[in-house]
N, C-alpha and C positions, 0 to 999 in steps of 0.2 A: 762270846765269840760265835761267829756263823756257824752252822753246820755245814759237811760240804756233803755235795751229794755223787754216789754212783756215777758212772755214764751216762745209763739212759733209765736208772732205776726209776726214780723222782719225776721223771721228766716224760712225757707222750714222743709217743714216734716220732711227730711231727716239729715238737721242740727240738728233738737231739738230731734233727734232718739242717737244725739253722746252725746247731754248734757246731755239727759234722761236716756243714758245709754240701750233704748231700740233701738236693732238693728234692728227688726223686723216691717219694717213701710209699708209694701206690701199693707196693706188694705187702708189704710190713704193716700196712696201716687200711686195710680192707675192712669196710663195717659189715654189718650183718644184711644189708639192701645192697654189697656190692660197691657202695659209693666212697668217695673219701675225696675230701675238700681241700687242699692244698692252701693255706693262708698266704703264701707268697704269691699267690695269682690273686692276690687282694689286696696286695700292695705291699707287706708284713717284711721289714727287713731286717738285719742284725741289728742296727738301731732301737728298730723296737723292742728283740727281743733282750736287748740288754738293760731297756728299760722296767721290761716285763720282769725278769728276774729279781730287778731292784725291787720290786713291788713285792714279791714273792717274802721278801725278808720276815716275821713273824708269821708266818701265815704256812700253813700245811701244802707246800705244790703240789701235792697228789690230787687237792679241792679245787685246783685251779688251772683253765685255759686261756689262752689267748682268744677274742674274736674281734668282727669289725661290726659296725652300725650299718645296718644299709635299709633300715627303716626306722625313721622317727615318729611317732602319734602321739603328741604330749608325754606322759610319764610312759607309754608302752612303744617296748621296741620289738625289732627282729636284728637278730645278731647273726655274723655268718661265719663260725666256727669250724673246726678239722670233724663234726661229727654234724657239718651240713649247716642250712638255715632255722634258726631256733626261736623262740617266744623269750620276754628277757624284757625285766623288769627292775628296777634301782632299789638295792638293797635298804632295808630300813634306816641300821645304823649308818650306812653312807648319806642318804639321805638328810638324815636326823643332824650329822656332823659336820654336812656345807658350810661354809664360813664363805665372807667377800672375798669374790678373787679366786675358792677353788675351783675344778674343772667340773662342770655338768655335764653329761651324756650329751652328744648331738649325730648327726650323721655324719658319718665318716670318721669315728672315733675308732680307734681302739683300744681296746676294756678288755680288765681285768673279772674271767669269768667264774663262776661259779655255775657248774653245768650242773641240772636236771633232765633227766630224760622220761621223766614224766609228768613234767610240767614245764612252769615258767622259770628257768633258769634268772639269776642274779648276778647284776653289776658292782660289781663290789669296787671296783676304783677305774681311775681314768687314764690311760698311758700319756706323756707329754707330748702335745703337738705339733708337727712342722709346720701348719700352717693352718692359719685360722681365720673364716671371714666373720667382720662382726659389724654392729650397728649399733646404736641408739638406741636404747627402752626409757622413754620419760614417762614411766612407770603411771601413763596413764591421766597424764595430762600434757594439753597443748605446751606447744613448745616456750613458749614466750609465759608461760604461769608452773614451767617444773624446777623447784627448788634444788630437790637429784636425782640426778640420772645416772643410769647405770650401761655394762655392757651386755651385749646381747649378742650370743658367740650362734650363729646358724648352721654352721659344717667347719670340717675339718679336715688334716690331712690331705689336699692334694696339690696336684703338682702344677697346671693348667685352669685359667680363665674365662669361659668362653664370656664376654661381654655381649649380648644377642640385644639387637635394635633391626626394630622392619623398616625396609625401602618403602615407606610410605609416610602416609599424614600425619603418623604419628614419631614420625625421628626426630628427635631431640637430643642437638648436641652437647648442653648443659646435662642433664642427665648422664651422659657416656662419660663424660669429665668428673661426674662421682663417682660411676661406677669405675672406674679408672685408678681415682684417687683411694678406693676402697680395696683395691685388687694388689696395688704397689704395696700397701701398706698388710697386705695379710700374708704374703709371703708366697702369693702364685705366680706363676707368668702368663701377663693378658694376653688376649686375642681377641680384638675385634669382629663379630660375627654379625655381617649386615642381611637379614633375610628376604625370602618375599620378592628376591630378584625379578621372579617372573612378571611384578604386576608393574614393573616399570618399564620405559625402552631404554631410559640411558641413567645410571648409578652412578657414572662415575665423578660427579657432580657431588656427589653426598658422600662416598668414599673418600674425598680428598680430604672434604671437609674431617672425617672420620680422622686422617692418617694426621692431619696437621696435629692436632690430640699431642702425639707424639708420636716422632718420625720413625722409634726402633719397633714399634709393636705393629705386629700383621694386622694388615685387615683384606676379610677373605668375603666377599659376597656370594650368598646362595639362593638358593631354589630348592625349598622341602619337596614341592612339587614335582619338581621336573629333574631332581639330582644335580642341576648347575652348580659348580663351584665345590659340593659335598667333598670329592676328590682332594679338595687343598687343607683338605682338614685332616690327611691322615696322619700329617709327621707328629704331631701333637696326642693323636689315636695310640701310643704305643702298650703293648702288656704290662700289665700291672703299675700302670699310669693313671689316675685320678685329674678326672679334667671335671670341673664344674662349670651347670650351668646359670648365669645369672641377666636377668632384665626385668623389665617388665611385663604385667599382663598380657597378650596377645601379640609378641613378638613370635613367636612359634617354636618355644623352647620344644614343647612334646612334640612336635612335627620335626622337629628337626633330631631328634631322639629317635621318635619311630622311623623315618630315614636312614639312620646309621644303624639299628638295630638289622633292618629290613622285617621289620613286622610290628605291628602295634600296640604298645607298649603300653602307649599314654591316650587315655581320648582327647580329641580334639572336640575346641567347639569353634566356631566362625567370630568376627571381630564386628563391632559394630561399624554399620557404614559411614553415618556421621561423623563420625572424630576417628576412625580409625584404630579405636581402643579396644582391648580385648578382654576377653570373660575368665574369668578365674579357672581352671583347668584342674593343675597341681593342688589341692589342698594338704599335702603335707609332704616330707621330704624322702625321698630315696636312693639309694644306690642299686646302679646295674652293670652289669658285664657284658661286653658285646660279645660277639665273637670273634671277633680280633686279638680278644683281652683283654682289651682297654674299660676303664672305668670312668661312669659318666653317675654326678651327682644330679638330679634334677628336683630343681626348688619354688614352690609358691611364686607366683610373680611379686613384685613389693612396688604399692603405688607410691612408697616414699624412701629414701635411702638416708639414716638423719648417721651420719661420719662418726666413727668414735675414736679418739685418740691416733688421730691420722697426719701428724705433725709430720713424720718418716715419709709418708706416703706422699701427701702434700710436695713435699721435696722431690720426689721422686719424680710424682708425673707432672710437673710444672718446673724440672729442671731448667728449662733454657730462660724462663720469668727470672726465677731467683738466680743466676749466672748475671744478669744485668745488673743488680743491687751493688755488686761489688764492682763494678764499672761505673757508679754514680761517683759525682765530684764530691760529695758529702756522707759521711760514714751515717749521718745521722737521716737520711734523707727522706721523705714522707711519699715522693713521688706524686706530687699535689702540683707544685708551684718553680718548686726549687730550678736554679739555672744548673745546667749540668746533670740533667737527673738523665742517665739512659733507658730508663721505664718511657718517659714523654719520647725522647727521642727516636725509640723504637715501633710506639704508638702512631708517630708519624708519620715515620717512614714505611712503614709495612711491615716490618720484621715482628711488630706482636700486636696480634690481633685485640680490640676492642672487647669481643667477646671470651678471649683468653685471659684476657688483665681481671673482665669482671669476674670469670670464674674462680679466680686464683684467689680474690679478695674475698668474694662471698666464702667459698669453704676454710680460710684462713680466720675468719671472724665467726663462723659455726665452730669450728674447732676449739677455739680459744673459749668461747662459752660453753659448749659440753667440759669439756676436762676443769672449768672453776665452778660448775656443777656437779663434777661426779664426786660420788660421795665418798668413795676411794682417794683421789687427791684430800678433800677435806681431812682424811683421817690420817694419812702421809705428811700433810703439812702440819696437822697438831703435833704429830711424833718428834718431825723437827724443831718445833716450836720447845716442846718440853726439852728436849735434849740442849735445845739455847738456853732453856730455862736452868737446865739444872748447871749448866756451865758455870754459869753466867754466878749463880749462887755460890759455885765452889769456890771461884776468886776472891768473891767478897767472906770468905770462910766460914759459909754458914753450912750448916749441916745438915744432910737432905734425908729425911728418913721414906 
């Protein structure tokens, strides 16, 4: 049977501030510099901490904190804890006991802590996520020669999208329709973020094109430069609201970070003139807090985005495509030839665009070849196969030892 614990015996100020319902634990929870960290201004909510507590079962609470990720460096993090920002490293036997499929540390996790105050504190487990973006790892070969593939989880936890593409040479609206199809499928809500307004005269030409995407998600054009549009980005800015950012190289995720910040956060470097393409900036992943109290993830640019089990997603931001299929005269229909197909129909008429059909099909045919690649499905499908198998044996009343 559980043990149960005291009020606040077992428990830090800041725990029994989530049971109590009182957020306000400043005077109670003062460290010896003065400071004290508040985890709900970092997103931390009953949710979690009922999580947290799950986790607690075997384990001594008095050894253990709640924090969050707000720096990723390979195996080394920084966590931000009720006794401040700390150094934080993944415990051995955690390590050692990964198996496919469980949670690894990423930014914007929350983790079950093991504080040291004279060192590098330990990650000892991983709280369940709201929301998770991930990718493609073909573990290191071309795509067209990888046997399996796996997933590759980059941040966590938040609430908000920014999808960031520059008003220049380099917008690419196949691109925005992964990251799109990546954003439905992880559990954020997108927001289109067209930047670099200033270097054009007229956007609204590539915004439409943006919204056509899909007609319910914002798109908001800015100017890191000159502040244009930054304003319509505050409803999404809210405290203890996690907004990530995501694009490619030299779209101006850190300029547009040190903009909302109002101070420089992130260096910038300039974009190549020729192709419009930008220089790596971000090499690894962090969390900040403005002063608003909004929380902004900022991430590596990614020259490739390869979809991972985005079947949901797919659906999601190609809704009005797949709404046609069931308006085909044929249940069975290929959308190729067929009389009655409303795919052709609408292709012709205007109602769906040429380059919306090809995106819809390319990431529908990426999808389908990751997930009969991943090595997870192969081992899901064996499971079922033996459970046929053993069935199958019992009828014919043979004996399964």
């Amino acid at each position: 049977m559980r043990r149960t614990r005291s009020p606040t015996g077992s428990f830090s100020p800041f725990i029994f501030s989530l049971i109590s319902g009182f957020a306000d634990t400043q005077e109670n929870c003062m460290l010896n510099n003065g400071l004290f960290v508040d985890l709900i201004d970092y997103g931390f909510s009953r949710t979690d901490f009922l999580a947290f507590d799950a986790l607690l079962n075997n384990r001594n609470p008095k050894d253990f904190i709640p924090g969050r990720i707000i720096e990723s460096r390979r195996e080394q993090y920084k966590v931000i804890c009720e006794y401040g920002e700390v150094s934080a490293e993944i415990k051995g036997s955690f390590f050692n006991n990964l198996k496919e499929g469980d949670l690894f540390p990423v930014i914007g996790d929350f983790v079950l802590l093991k504080y040291n105050s004279q060192g590098a504190s330990l990650i000892d487990a991983v709280l369940p996520r709201r929301s998770r973006f991930s990718r493609v790892d073909f573990l290191g070969h071309a795509e067209g020669y990888a046997k399996n593939v796996r997933e590759q989880v980059n941040a966590a936890n938040f609430d908000y999208v920014f999808i960031l593409s520059s008003l220049n040479n380099d917008f690419n609206i196949s691109r925005m329709a992964r990251y799109l199809t990546a954003t439905m499928q992880s559990g954020g809500f997108p927001v289109f973020v067209l930047t670099k307004a200033d270097l054009v005269e007229d956007f609204s030409v590539l915004a439409a094109e943006a919204q056509k995407l899909a007609r319910e998600v914002p798109v908001i054009c800015v100017s890191s430069k000159t502040g244009f549009g930054v304003e319509e980005l505050s409803p999404f800015l809210e405290p203890a609201k996690t907004v990530i950012f995501l694009g490619s190289s030299g779209v101006g995720k850190s300029s547009l970070l040190n903009r909302l910040a109002g101070e420089e956060l992130m260096e910038v470097k300039s974009i190549r003139e020729d192709d419009s393409k930008g220089r790596h900036t971000t090499t690894f992943r962090q969390l900040f807090r403005l002063e608003s109290g909004a929380l902004v993830i900022d991430t590596p640019g990614m020259r490739e985005l390869g979809l991972w089990d985005s079947k949901e997603g797919i659906s999601l931001a190609f809704a009005e495509v797949e709404e046609l299929f069931s308006q085909c005269k044929f249940s069975d229909c290929s959308h190729q030839t067929e009389p009655g197909c409303a795919v052709l129909a609408a292709l012709e008429d205007g109602r769906l665009s040429p380059e919306q059909w090809k995106n819809y099909k390319a990431q529908s045919k990426e999808n389908a070849f990751v997930m009969n690649h991943s090595a997870y499905l192969k081992q899901k499908q064996e499971f079922h196969k033996s459970i046929a198998r053993d069935n199958k044996a019992r009828q014919k009343g043979t004996e399964i030892y």
